[in-house]
N, C-alpha and C positions, 0 to 999 in steps of 0.2 A: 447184499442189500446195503452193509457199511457205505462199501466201496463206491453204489453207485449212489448213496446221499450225499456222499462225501465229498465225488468231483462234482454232482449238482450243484452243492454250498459253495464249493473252490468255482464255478462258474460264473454264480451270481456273482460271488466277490470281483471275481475280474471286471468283469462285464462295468459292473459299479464302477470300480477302478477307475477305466480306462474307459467311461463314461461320459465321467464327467466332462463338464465343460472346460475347455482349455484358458478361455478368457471370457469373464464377466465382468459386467459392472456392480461397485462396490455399492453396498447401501452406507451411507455415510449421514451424519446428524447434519445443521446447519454450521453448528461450531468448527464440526469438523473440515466444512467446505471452504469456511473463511479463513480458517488457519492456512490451507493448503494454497490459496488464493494469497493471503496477506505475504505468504514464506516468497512465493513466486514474484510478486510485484516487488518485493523489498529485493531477492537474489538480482532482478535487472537491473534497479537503480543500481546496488551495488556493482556488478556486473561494467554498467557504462558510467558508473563514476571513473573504478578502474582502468577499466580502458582509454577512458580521457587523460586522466593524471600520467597513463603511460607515453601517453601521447603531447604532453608538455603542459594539455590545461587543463583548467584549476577546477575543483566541483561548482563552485559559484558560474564559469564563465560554460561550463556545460550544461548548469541549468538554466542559464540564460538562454543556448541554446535551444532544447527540449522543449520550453518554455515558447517562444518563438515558432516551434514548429507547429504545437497545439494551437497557437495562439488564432494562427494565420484561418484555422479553419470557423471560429466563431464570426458572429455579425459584433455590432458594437452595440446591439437595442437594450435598455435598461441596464447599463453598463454597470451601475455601483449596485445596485439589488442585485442582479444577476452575479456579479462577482460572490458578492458577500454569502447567497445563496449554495453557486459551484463547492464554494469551501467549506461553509459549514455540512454540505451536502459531504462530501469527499470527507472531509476527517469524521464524521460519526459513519461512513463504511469502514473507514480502518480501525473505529471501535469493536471489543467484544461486551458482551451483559455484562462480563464481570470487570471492564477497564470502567477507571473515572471517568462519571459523564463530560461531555462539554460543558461549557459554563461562559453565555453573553454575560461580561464583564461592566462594560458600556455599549449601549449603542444611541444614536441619532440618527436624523436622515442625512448626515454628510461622514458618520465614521463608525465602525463599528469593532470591541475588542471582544476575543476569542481566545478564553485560557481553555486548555487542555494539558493532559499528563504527557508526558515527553515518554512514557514506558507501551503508548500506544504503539508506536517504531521503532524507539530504542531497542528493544526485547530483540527485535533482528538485527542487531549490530555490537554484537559482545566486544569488550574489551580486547584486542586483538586481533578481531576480522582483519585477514589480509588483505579485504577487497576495495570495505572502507569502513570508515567511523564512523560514528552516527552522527561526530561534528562535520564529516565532512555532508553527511543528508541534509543537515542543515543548512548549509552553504548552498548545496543545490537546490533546496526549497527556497531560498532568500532568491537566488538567481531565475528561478523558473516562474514565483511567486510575480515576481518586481513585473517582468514580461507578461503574465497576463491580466493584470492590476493595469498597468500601463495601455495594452491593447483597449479595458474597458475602460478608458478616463478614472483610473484610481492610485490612489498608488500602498504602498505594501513595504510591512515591515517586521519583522518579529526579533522578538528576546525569549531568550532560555535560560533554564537553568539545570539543575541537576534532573529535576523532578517536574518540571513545567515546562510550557513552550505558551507564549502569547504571540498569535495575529491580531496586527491593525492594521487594518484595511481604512483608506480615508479617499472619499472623491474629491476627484480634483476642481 
C-alpha cells in the first residue's frame, strides 16, 4: 500500500512538473512596464548614437537625422501648439510617479519654457556607458529637437545642467 501511495505522490509530482507551461506571460505592475519600455528606448538611442559616432558622425548631426525622418511624416497644422503639446506629451511618458514633475516655467502664445529633471534619462546612461553619455543624448535631442520645431514653424533650444534640462520652444 506504501508502495503504491508512494509512486501515485511521485506521479502527481511529475505530472505537475513537466506540466507546466513552458512560456507564459508575466503579470507585471505598470511601473514595471515602463521601466522595461523606458530601458528599451534609451538602449536604441544609445545603440544608433553609437553606431553613428562609429561611423564618423556626431550625436547632434544623427539627431538631426532621426529627427528628419519623423519629421517628414507629420502635417504642419497648429504648428507651435502642436509642437509644444508633442513634447510636453513625450517627456511626462518618460516620467515615473516618483521622478520630479514637469514644470511650465514661462509660457505665452509665441514661446513656451519646460524645466524637467535631467535624471528622467540620465539614469540610462551611467558614467561610462560605452555606447554613450547622456551628453551625448543631449546633443541628439538638440539635433532631432531643432528638426522638428523647424518642420512646425518653431524653433528649439535647451540648456542643462547637472540636475535640470530646460526646453524653449519659440514660434517663428
Amino acid at each position: 500500500m506504501k508502495k503504491l501511495l508512494s509512486c501515485a505522490i511521485c506521479l502527481i509530482f511529475i505530472s505537475n512538473v513537466f506540466g507546466q507551461e513552458k512560456f507564459t506571460i508575466p503579470e507585471r505592475t505598470p511601473e514595471q512596464k515602463h521601466q522595461t519600455t523606458m530601458f528599451q528606448y534609451h538602449a536604441m538611442v544609445a545603440a544608433g548614437i553609437h553606431f553613428a559616432k562609429s561611423q564618423g558622425i556626431s550625436p547632434y548631426e544623427y539627431g538631426k537625422y532621426v529627427g528628419d525622418l519623423v519629421a517628414q511624416t507629420w502635417n504642419n497644422e497648429n504648428g507651435f501648439d502642436r509642437y509644444v503639446n508633442i513634447t510636453i506629451f513625450s517627456l511626462e511618458n518618460f516620467r515615473t510617479d516618483a521622478d520630479i514633475p514637469l514644470e511650465i516655467i514661462e509660457k505665452d502664445d509665441s514661446s513656451v519654457i519646460i524645466k524637467f529633471s535631467a535624471e528622467i534619462s540620465g539614469k540610462y546612461y551611467p558614467e561610462g556607458n560605452p555606447s554613450a553619455s547622456f551628453n551625448d543624448v543631449l546633443h541628439f535631442w538638440q539635433g532631432m529637437h531643432e528638426r522638428f520645431a523647424d518642420k512646425l514653424g518653431c524653433s528649439f533650444k535647451h540648456e542643462s545642467t547637472e540636475d535640470l534640462i530646460i526646453f524653449t520652444i519659440t514660434k517663428k
